[in-house]
Biopython code that builds the backbone (N, CA, C, O; Angstrom):
import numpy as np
from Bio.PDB.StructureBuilder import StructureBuilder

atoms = [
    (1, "UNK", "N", (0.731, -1.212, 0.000)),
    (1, "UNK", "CA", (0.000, 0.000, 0.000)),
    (1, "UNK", "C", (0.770, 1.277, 0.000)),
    (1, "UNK", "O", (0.085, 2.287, 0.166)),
    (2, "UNK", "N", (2.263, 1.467, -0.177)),
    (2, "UNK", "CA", (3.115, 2.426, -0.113)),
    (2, "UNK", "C", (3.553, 3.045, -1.416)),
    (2, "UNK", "O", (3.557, 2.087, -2.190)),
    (3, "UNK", "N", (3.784, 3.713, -1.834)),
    (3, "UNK", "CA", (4.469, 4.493, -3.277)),
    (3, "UNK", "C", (5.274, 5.845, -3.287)),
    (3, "UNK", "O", (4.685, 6.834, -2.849)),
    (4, "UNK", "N", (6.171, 5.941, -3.607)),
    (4, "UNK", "CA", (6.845, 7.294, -3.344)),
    (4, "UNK", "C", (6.225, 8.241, -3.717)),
    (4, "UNK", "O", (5.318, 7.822, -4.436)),
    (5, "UNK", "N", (6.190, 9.590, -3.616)),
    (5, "UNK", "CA", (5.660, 10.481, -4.064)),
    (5, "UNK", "C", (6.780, 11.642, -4.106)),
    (5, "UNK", "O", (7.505, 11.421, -3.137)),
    (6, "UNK", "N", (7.301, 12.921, -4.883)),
    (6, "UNK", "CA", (8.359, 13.410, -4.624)),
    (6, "UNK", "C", (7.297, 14.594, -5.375)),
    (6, "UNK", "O", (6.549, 14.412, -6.336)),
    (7, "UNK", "N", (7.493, 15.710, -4.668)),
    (7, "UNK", "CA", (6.703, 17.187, -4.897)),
    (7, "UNK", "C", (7.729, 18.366, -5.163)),
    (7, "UNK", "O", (8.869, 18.496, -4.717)),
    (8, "UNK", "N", (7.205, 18.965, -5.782)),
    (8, "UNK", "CA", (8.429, 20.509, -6.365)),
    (8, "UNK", "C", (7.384, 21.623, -5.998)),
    (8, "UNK", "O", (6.595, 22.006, -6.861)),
    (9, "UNK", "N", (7.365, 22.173, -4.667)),
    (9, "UNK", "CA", (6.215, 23.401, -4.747)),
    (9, "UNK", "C", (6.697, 24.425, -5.768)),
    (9, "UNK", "O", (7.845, 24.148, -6.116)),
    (10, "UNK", "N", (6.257, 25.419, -6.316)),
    (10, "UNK", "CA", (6.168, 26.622, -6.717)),
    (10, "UNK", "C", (5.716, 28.066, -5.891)),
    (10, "UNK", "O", (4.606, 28.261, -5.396)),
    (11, "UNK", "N", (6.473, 28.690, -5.882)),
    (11, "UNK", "CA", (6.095, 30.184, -5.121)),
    (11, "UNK", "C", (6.691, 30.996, -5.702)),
    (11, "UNK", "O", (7.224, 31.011, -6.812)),
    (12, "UNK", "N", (6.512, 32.287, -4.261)),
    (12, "UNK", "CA", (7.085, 33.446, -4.401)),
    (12, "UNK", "C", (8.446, 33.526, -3.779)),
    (12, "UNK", "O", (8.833, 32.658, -2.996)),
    (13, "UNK", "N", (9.298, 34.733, -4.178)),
    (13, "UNK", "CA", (10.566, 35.067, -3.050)),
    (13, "UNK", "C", (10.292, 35.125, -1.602)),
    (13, "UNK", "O", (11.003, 34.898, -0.623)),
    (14, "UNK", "N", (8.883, 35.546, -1.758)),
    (14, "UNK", "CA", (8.798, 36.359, -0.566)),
    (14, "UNK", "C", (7.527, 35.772, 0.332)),
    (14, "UNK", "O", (6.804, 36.377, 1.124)),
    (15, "UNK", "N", (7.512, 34.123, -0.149)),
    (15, "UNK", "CA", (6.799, 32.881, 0.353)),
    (15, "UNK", "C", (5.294, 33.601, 0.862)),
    (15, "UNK", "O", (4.858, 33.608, 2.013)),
    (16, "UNK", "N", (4.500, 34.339, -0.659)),
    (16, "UNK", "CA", (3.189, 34.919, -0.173)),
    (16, "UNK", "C", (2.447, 33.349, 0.186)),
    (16, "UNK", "O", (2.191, 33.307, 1.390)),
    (17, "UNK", "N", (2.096, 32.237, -0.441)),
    (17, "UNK", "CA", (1.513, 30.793, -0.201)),
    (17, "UNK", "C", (1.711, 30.917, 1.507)),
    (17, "UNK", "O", (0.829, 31.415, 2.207)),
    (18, "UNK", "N", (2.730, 30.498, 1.951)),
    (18, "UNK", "CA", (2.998, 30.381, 3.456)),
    (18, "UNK", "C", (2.471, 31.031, 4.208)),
    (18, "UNK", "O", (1.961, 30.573, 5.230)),
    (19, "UNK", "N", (2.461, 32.534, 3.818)),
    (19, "UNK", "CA", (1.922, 33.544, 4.509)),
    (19, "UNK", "C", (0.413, 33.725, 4.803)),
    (19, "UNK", "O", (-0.212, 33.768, 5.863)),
    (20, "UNK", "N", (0.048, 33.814, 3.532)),
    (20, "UNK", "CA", (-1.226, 33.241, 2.975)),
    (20, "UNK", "C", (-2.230, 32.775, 3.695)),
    (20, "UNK", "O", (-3.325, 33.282, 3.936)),
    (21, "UNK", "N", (-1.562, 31.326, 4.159)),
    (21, "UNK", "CA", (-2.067, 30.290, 4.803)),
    (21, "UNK", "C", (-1.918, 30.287, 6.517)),
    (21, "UNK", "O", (-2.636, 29.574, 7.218)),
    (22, "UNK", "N", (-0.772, 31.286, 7.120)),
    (22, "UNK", "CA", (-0.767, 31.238, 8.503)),
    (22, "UNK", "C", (-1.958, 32.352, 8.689)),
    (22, "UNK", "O", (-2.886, 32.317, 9.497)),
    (23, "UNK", "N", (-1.663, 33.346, 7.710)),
    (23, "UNK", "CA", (-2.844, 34.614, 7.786)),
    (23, "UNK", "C", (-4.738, 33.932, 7.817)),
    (23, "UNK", "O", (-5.719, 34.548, 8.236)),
    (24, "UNK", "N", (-4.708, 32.760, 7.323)),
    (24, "UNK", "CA", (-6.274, 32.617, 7.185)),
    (24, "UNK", "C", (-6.296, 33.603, 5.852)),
    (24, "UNK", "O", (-6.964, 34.611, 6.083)),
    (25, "UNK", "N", (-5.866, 33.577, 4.828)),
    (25, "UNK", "CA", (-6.748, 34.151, 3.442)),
    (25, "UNK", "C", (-7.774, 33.430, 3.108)),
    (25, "UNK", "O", (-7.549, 32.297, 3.531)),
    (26, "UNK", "N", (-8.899, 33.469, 2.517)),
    (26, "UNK", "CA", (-9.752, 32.943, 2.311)),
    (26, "UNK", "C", (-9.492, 32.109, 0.756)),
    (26, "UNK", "O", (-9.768, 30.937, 0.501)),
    (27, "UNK", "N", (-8.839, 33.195, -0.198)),
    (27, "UNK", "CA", (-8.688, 32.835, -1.237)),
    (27, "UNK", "C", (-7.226, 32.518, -1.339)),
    (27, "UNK", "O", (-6.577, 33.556, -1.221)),
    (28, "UNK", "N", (-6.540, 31.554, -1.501)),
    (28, "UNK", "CA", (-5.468, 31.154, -2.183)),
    (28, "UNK", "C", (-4.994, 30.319, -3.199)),
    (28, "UNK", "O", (-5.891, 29.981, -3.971)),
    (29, "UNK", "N", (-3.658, 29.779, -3.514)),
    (29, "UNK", "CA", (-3.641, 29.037, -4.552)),
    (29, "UNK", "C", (-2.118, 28.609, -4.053)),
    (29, "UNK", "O", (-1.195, 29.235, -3.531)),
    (30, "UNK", "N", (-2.306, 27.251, -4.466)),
    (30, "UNK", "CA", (-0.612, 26.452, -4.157)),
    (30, "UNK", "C", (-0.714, 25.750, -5.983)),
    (30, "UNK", "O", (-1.565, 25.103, -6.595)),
    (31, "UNK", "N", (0.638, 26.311, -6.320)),
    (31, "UNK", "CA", (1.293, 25.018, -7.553)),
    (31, "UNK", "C", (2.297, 24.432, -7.077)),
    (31, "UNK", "O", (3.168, 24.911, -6.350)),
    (32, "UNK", "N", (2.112, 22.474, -7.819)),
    (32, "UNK", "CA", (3.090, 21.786, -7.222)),
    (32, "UNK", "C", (3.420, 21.224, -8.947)),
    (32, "UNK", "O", (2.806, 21.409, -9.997)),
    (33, "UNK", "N", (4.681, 20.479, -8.610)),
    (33, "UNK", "CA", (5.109, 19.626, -9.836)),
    (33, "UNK", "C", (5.380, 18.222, -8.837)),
    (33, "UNK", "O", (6.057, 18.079, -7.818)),
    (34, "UNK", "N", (4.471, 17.209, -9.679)),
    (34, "UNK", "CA", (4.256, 15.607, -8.769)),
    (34, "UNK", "C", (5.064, 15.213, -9.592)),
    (34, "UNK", "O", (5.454, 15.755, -10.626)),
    (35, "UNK", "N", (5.465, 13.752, -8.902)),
    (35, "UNK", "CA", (6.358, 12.926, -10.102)),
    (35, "UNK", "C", (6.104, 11.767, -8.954)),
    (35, "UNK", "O", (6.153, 12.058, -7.759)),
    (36, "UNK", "N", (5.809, 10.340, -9.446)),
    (36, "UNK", "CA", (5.602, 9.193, -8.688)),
    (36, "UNK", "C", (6.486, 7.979, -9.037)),
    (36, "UNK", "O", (6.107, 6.929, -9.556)),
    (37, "UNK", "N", (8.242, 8.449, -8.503)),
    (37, "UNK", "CA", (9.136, 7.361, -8.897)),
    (37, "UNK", "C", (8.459, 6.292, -9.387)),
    (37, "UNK", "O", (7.346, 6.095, -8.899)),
    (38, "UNK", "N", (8.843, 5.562, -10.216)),
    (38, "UNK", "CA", (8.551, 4.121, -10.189)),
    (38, "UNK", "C", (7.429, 3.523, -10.705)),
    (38, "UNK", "O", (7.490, 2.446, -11.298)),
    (39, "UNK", "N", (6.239, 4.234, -10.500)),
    (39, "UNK", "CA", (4.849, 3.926, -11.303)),
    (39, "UNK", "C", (5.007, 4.765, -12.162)),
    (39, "UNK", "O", (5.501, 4.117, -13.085)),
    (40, "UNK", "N", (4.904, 5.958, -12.538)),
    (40, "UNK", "CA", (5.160, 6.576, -14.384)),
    (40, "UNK", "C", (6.789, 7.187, -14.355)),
    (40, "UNK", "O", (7.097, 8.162, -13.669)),
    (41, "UNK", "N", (7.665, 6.509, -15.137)),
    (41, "UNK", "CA", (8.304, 6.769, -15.613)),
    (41, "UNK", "C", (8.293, 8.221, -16.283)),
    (41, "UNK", "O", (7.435, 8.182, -17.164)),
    (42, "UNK", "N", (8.778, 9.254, -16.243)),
    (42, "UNK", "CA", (8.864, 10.141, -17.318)),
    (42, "UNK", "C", (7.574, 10.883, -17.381)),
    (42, "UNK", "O", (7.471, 11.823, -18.169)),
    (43, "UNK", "N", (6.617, 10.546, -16.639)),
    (43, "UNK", "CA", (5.478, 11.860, -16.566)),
    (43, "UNK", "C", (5.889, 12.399, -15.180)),
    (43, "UNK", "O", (6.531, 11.975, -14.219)),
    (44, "UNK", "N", (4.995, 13.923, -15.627)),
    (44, "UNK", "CA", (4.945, 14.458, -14.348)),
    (44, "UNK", "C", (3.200, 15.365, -14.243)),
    (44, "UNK", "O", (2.334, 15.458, -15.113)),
    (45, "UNK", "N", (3.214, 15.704, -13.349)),
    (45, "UNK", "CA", (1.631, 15.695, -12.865)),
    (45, "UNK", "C", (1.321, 17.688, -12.684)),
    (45, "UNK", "O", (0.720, 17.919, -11.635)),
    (46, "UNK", "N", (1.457, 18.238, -13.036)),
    (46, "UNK", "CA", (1.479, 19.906, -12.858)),
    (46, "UNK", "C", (-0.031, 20.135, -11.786)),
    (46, "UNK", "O", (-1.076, 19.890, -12.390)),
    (47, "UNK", "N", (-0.140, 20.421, -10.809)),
    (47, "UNK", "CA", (-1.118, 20.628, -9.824)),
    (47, "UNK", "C", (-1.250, 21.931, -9.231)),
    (47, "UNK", "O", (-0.328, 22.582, -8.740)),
    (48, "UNK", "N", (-2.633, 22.319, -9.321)),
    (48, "UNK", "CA", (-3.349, 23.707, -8.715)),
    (48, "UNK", "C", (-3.969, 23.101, -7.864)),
    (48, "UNK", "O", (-4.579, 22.050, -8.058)),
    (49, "UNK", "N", (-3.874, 23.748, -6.739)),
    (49, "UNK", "CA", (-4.595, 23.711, -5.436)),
    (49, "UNK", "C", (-5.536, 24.870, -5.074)),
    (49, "UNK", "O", (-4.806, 25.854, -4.954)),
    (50, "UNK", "N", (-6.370, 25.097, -4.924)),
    (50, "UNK", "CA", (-7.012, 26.587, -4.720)),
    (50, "UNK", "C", (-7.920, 26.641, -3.399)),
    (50, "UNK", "O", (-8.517, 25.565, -3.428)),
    (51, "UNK", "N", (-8.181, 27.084, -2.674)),
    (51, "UNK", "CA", (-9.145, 27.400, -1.501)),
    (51, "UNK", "C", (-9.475, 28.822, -1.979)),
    (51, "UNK", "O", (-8.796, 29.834, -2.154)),
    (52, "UNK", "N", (-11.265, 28.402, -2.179)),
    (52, "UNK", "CA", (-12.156, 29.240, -1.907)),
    (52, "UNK", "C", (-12.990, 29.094, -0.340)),
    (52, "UNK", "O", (-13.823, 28.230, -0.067)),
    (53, "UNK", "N", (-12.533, 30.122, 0.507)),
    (53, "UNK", "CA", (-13.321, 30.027, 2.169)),
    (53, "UNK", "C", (-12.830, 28.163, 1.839)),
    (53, "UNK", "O", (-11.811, 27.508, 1.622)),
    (54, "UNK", "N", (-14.477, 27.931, 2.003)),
    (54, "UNK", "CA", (-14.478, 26.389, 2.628)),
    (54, "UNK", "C", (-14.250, 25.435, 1.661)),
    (54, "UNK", "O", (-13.724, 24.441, 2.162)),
    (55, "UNK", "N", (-14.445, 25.334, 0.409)),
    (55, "UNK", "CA", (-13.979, 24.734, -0.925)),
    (55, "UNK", "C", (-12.709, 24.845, -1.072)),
    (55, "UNK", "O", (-11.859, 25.716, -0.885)),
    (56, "UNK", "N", (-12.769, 23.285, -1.624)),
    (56, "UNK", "CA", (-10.776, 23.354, -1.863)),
    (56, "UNK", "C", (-11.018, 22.480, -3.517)),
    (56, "UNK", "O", (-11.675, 21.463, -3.740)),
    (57, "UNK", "N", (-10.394, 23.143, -4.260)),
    (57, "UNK", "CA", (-10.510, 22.956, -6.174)),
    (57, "UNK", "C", (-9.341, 22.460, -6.606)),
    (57, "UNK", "O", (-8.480, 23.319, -6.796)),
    (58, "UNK", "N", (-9.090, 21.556, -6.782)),
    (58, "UNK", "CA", (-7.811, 20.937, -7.468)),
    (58, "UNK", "C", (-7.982, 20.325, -8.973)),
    (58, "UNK", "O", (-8.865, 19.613, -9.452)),
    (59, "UNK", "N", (-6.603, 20.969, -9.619)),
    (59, "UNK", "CA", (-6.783, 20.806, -11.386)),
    (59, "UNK", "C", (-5.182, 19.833, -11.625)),
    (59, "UNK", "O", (-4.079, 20.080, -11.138)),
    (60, "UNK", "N", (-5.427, 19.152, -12.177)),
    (60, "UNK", "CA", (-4.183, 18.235, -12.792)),
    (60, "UNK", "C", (-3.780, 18.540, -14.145)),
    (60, "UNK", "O", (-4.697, 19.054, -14.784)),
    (61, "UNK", "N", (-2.712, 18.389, -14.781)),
    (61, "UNK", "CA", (-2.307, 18.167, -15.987)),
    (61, "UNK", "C", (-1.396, 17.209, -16.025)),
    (61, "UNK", "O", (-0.412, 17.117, -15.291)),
    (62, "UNK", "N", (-1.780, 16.361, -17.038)),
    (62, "UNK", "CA", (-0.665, 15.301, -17.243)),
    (62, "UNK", "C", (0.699, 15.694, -18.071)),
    (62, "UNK", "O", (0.647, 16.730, -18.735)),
    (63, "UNK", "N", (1.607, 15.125, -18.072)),
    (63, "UNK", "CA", (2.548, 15.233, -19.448)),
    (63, "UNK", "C", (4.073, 14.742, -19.400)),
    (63, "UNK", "O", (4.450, 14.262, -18.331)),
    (64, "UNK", "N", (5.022, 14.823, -20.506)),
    (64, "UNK", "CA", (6.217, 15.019, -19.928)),
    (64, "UNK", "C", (6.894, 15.319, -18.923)),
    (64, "UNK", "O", (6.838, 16.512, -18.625)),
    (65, "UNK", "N", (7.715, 14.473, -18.082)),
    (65, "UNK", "CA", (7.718, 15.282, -16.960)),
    (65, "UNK", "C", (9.287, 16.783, -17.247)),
    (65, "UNK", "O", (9.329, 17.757, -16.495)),
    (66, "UNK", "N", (9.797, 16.690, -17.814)),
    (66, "UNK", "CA", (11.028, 17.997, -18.840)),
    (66, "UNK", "C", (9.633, 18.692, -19.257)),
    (66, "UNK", "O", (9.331, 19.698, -18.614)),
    (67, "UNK", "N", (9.014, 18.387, -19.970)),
    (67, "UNK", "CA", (8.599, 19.510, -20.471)),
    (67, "UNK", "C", (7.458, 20.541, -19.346)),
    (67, "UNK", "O", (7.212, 21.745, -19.288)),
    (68, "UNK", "N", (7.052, 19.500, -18.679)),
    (68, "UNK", "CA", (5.976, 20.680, -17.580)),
    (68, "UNK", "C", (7.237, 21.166, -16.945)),
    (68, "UNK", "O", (7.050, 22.377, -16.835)),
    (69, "UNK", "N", (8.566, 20.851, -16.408)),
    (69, "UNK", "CA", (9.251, 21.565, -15.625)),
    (69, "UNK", "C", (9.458, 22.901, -16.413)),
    (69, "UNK", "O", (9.110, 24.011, -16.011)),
    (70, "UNK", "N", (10.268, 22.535, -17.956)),
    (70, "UNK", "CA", (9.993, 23.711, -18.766)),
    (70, "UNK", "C", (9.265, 24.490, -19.314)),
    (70, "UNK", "O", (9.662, 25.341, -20.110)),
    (71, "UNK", "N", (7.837, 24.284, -18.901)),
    (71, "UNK", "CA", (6.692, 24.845, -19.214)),
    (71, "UNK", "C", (6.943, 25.991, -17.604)),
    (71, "UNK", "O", (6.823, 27.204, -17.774)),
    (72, "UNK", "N", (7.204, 25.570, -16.482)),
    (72, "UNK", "CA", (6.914, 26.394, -15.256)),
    (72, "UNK", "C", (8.313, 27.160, -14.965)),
    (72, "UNK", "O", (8.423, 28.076, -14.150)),
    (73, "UNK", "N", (9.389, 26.629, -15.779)),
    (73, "UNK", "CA", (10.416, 27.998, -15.645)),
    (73, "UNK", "C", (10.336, 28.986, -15.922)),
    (73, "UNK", "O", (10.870, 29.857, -15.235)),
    (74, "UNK", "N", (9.409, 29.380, -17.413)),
    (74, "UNK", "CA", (8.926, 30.022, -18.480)),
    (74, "UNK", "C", (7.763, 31.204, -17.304)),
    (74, "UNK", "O", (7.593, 32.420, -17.386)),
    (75, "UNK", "N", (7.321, 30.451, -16.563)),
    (75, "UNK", "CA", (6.593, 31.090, -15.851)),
    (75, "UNK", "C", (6.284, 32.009, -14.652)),
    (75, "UNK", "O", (6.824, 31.561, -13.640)),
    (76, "UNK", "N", (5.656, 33.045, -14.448)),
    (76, "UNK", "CA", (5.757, 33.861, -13.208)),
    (76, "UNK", "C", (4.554, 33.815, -12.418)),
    (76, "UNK", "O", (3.467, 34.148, -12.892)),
    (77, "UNK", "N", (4.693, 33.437, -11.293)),
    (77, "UNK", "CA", (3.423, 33.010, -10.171)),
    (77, "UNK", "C", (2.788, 34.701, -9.546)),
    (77, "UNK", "O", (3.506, 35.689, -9.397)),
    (78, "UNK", "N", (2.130, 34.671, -9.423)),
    (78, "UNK", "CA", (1.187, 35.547, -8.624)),
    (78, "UNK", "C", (1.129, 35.380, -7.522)),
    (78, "UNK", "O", (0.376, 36.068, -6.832)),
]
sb = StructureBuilder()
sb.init_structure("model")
sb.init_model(0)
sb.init_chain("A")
sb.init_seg("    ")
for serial, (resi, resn, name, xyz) in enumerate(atoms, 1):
    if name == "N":
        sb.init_residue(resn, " ", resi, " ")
    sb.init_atom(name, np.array(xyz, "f"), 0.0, 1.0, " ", f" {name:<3s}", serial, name[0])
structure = sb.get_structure()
């Protein structure tokens, strides 16, 4: 019943997510990059986390796992 799991969060310099979350914001958002040694080879899993108040919304993308990393270097978080 065990499987590795290995996570790459995404943020800010100035760790607004962390803050975010000790503050009680109502609205936030966490991105992660998943990767599950051993069961997919070579994918990786690109994940949004979002809390609205009491709702929590999570979105997946599958793909390469090089290319979502190079898809989120390319990128600037909010």
């Amino acid at each position: 019943g065990f499987y590795p799991v290995v996570s790459l969060y995404y943020g800010t310099p100035t760790l607004d997510a962390y803050h975010e979350k000790l503050d009680g914001v109502p609205l936030r958002r966490k991105v992660r990059l998943r990767v599950y040694p051993g069961r997919d080879p070579g994918l990786g899993y690109l994940e949004v986390k979002e809390r609205r108040g009491r709702a929590i919304l999570k979105r997946r993308a599958v793909g390469p796992l090089q290319e979502l990393k190079a898809f989120m270097e390319r990128q600037t978080l909010h």
